[in-house]
C-alpha positions in Angstrom: 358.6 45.8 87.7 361.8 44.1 88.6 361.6 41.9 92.1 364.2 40.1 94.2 363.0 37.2 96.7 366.4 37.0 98.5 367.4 34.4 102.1 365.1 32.0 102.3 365.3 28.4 101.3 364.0 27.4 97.8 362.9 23.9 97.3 362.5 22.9 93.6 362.3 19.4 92.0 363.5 17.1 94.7 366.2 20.1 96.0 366.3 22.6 99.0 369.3 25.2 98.8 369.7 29.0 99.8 368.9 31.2 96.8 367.4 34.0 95.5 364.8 34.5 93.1 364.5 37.3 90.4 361.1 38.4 89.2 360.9 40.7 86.1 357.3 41.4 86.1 355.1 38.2 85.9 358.2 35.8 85.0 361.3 34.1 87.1 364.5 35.4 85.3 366.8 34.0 87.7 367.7 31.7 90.8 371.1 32.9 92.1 372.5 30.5 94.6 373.9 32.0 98.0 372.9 33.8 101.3 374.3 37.3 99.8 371.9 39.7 98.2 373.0 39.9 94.8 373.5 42.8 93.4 371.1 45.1 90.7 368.5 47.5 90.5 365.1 46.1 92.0 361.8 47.7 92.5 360.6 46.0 95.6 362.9 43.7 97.4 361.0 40.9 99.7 363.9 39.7 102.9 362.8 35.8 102.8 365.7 35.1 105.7 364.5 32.0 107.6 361.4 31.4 105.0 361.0 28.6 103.0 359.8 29.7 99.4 357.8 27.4 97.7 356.2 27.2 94.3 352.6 28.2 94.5 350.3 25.9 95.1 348.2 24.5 92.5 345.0 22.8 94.1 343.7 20.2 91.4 339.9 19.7 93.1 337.9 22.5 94.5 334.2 23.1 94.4 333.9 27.4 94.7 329.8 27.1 94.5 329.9 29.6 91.1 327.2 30.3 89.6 324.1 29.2 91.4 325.1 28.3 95.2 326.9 31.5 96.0 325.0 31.3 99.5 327.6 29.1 100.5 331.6 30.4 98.4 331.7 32.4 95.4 334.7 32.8 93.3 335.6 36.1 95.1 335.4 34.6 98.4 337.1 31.6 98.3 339.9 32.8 95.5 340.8 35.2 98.4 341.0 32.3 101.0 343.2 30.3 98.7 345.6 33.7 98.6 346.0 33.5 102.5 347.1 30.0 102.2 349.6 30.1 99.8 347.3 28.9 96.8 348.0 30.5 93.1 345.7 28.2 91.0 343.3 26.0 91.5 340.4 23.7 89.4 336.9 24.0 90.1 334.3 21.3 89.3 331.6 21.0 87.3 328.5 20.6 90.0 327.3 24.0 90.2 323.8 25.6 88.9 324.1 25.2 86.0 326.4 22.2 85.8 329.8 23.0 83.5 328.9 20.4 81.2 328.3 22.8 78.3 330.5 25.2 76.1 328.4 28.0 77.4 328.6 26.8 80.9 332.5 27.0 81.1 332.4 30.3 78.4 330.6 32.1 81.4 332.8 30.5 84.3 335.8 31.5 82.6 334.2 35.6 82.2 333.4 35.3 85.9 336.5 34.3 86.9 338.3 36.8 85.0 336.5 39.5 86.5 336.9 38.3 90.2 339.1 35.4 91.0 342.0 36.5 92.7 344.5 33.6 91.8 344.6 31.5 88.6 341.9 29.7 87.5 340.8 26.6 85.1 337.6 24.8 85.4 337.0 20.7 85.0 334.1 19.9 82.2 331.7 17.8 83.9 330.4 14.1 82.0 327.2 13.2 81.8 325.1 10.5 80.4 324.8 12.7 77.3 327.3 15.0 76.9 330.0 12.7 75.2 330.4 14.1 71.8 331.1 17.7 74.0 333.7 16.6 76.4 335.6 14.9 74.1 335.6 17.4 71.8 336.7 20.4 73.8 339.3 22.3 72.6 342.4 20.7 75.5 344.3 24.2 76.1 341.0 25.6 77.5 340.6 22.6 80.7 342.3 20.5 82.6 340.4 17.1 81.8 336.9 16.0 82.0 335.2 15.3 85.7 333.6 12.0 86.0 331.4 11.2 88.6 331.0 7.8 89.2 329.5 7.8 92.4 326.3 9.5 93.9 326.1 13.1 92.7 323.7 15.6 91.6 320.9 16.3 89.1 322.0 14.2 86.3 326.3 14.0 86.4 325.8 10.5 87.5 327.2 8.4 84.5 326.2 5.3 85.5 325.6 3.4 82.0 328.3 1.0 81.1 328.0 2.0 77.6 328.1 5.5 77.9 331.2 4.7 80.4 333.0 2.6 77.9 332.8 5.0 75.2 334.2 8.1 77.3 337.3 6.0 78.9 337.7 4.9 74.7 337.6 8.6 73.3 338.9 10.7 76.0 342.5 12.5 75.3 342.1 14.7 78.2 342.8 13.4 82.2 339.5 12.0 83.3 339.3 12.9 86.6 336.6 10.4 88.7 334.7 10.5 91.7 334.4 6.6 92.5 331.5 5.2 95.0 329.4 2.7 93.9 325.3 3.9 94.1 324.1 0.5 94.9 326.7 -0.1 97.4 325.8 3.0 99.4 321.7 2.9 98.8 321.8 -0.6 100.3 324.0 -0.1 103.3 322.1 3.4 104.0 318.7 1.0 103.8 320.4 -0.7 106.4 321.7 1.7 108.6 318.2 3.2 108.6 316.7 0.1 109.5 319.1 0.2 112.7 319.5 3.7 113.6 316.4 5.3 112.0 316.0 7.1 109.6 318.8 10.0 109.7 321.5 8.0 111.2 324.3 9.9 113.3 327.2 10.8 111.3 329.6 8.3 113.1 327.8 6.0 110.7 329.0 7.7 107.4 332.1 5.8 107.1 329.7 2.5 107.4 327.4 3.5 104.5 329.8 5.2 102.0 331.9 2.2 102.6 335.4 1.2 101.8 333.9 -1.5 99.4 331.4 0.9 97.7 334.8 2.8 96.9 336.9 -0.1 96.2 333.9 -1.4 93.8 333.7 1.7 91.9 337.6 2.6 91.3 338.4 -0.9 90.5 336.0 -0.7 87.7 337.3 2.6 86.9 340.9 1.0 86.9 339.4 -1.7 84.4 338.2 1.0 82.2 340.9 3.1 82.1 343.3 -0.1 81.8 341.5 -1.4 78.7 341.4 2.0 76.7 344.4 3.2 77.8 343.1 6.2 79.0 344.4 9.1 81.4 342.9 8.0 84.8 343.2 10.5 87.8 341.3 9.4 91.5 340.0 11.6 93.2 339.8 11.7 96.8 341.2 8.1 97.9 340.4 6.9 101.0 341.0 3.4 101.4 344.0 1.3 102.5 342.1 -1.4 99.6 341.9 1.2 97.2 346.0 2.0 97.0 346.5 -1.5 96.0 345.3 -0.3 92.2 348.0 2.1 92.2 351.5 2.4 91.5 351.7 0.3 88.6 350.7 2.2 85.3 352.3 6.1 85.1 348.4 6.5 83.3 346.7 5.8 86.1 347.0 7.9 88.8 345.4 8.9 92.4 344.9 11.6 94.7 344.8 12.3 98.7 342.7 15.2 100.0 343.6 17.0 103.3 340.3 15.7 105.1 341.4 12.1 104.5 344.8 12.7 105.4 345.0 15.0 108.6 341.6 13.7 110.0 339.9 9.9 111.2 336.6 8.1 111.8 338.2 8.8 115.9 337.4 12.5 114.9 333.7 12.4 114.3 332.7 12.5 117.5 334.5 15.7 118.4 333.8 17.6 115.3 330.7 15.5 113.8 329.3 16.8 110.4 331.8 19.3 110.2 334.0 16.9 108.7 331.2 15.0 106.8 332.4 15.0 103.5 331.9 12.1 100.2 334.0 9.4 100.4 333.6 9.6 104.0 336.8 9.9 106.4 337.3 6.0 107.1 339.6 4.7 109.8 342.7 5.7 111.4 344.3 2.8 109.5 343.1 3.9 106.4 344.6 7.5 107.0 347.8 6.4 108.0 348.1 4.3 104.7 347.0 7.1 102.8 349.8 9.4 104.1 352.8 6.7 103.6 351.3 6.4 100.2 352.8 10.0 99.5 356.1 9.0 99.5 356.3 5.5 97.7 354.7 6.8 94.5 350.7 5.8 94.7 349.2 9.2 95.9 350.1 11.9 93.0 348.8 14.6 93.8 347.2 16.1 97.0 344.1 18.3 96.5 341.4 20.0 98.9 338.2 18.9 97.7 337.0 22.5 98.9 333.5 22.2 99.5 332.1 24.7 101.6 328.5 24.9 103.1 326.4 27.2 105.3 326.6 25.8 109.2 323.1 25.5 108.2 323.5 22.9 106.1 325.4 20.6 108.0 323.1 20.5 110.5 321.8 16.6 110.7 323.5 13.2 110.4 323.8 10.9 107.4 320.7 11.5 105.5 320.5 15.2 106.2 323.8 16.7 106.7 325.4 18.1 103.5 329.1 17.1 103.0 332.0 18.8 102.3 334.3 21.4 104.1 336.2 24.5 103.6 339.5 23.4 103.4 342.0 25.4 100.9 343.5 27.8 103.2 344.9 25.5 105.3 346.0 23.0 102.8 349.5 23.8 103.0 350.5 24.9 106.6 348.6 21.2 107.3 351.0 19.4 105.1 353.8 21.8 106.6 352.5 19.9 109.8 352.5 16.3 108.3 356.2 17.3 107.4 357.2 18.2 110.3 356.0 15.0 111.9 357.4 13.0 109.3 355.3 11.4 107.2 356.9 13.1 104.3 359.9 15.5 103.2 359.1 19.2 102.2 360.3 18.1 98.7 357.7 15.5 98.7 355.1 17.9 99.8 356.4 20.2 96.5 355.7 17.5 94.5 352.7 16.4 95.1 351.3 20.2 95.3 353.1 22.0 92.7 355.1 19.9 90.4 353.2 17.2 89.8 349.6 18.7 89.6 351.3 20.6 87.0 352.6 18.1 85.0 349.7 15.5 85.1 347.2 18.4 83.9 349.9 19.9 81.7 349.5 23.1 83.1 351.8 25.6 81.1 354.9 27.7 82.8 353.4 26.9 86.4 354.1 24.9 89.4 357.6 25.1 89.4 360.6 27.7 90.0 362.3 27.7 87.1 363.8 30.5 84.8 360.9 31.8 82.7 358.3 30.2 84.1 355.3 32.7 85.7 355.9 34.1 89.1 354.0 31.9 91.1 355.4 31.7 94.7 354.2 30.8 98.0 356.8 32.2 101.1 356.5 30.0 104.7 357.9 30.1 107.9 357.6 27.5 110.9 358.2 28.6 114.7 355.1 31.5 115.2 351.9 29.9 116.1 348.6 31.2 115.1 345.6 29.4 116.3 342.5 29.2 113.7 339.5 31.7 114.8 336.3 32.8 112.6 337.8 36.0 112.5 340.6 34.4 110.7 338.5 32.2 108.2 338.4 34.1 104.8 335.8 31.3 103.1 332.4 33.0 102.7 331.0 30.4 105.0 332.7 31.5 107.9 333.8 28.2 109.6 336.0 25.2 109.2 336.6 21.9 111.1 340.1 23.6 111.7 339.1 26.2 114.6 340.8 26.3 117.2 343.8 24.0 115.9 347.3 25.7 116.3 349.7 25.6 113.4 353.3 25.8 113.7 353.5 27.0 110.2 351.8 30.2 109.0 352.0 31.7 105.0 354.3 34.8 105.0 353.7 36.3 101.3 352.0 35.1 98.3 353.2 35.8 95.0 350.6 35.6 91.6 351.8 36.7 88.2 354.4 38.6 90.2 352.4 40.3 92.0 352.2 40.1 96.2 348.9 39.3 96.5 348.9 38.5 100.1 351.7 39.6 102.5 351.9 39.1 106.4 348.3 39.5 107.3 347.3 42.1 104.0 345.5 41.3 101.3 345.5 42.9 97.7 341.4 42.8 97.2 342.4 44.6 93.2 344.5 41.5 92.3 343.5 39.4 89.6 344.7 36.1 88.2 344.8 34.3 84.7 343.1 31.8 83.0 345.5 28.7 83.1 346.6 27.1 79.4 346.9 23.5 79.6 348.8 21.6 77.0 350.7 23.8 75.2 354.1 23.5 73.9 355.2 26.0 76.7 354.0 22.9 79.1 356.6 21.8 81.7 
């Protein structure tokens, strides 16, 4: 099937200009640059006039709850969500039931995924205390990089021995990918807090016990480890003003910013409380705003989700009792779309960090980019029709997110997976299916 994107505006590696894209099945065959239609014989033809046309979105941190907490997101679910916002691939973690932290583990995540994820998929293998002979050896095309939590966490993905530490950041060849809180940091200051405001404190106290120092603790160590081995060192979720100051100087060492932490504030908890309760915790409005100049000057790499959803259920509570995390991933973009619009960055930034460069710091194969024979991954925006977020417009199998009732200027017109329109102005294509993602290959970008 041969398709033409034709009028809108195609940004690409630091460059916006009026083109047209060419799509012979799954794979770009052309960018022709002009306002005129070219001329051929096309199957489907898709009018992008006064669109922006974007790479697809490649989400580098999202939790889907698959297998074992499907109450909450399954891959079906929350693939689909990532379609309406302009998503075509995306990395889930290891913390489900069970945890990926075995071959067999990711063998059946990859067979469930084939059968129902709607967009691209590749999944993080999770360290633990004794799992390092396993993560190191995996086979690299199959993941992106190991996940590393080194921070509180569940059932036993804590790593929190030097030794075993040490000996991962030594023999790793993959991206490790860390969660960075320090346990002790966080257990004393919730002792505290509990001590003070009983013994579920409100959630306007989260910022105070999963503190700026229990992250700057835990990633500077991280930093050290990474710094002394020379491994691949990716940060997930920064959320400090301190933290940034690690970053910027070694092209192996390399951060993250999540939507939470950049398009909300500790101002905000009062208004939506444990809705946006999430680990780190949302700091201050200082914090934020150093987070989101960070995009441009080179310390923030990559911007991720950290899609986490829950049952309303389950963020009932304050500190102690509330879970954390939010859904987040079909709004991802049009909230950066925002944050462009206002400013903080250009919209060949925001490619950058959410295409290009998740692509080439996982080197994920033929994605992430539109280039000539690379897949046909594509994500179609406009600005200037506001929408207003509703439940009836939430497609996350929880059914909520701290976004209701915000109104975006930007909306997702189309998206484009393997070639295929997946999602175009309000309909969805439930039979789609995506592919398993290769990662270092020598078809990498």
């Amino acid at each position: 099937m041969k398709t033409l994107i034709y009028g809108g505006k195609v940004v690409e590696e630091g460059c916006s200009r009026l083109a047209s894209v060419v799509v012979d099945d799954d794979i770009i065959t052309d960018i022709i640059d002009g306002t005129e239609m070219p001329r051929g014989n096309y199957d489907k033809i898709v009018d992008a006039t006064g669109c922006i046309v974007l790479p697809g979105v490649i989400d580098d941190h999202v939790h889907f709850r698959d297998p074992g907490l499907t109450q909450k997101a399954d891959i079906e679910t929350e693939s689909r969500a990532a379609a309406y916002g302009g998503v075509t691939s995306y990395f889930d973690m290891p913390n489900t039931k069970p945890q990926t932290t075995t071959l067999e583990a990711l063998d059946n995540k990859m067979e469930e995924a084939a059968r129902r994820s709607h967009v691209n998929y590749g999944f993080f293998i999770g360290a633990t205390n004794d799992n390092i002979d396993t993560v190191c050896g995996i086979d690299p095309h199959r993941v992106p990089g190991i996940k590393l939590f080194m921070g509180s966490s569940t059932g036993n993905m804590l790593v929190d021995k030097r030794d075993v530490l040490k000996a991962l950041f030594q023999r790793a060849t993959l991206p490790i990918m860390a969660h960075c809180e320090d346990t002790d940091i966080i257990n004393r200051n919730m002792e505290k807090a509990n001590s003070m405001y009983g013994a579920d404190p409100a959630v306007i106290h989260h910022p105070e016990i999963r503190s700026e120092e229990a992250c700057y603790e835990s990633t500077r160590t991280a930093v050290e480890l990474a710094t002394e081995a020379g491994a691949r060192l990716h940060v997930a979720h920064l959320t400090t003003a301190r933290e940034l100051k690690l970053f910027g100087n070694n092209p192996r060492i390399t951060a993250e910013a999540v939507i939470a932490h950049l398009f909300f504030s500790s101002s905000d908890y009062e208004r939506l409380g444990t809705r946006i309760k999430c680990n780190p915790a949302i700091k201050t409005v200082n914090d934020r705003d150093a987070l989101r100049k960070a995009l441009s000057d080179g310390r923030i790499t990559t911007i991720g989700t950290d899609h986490a959803p829950h049952l309303l259920a389950d963020k009932e509570g304050g500190c102690a009792k509330a879970a954390s995390g939010m859904p987040m991933i079909q709004f991802s973009l049009v909230a950066m779309l925002e944050l462009v619009d206002d400013g903080v960055l250009t919209i060949e930034r925001l490619v950058e960090l959410m295409c290009h460069n998740p692509a080439r710091l996982f080197s994920v194969s033929k994605r992430g980019f539109i280039k000539k024979g690379y897949k046909a991954d594509i994500a179609i925006v406009k600005a200037g029709e506001p929408w207003t977020v509703t439940p009836e417009t939430i497609q996350s199998k929880c059914g909520w997110s701290p976004m209701e009732g915000h109104a975006f200027r930007w909306r997702v017109v189309s998206t484009i997976c393997n070639g295929r329109m997946i999602y175009d102005n309000g309909t969805f294509d439930g039979e789609s299916r995506g592919e398993a993602l290769m990662f270092r290959t020598d078809e990498t970008a």
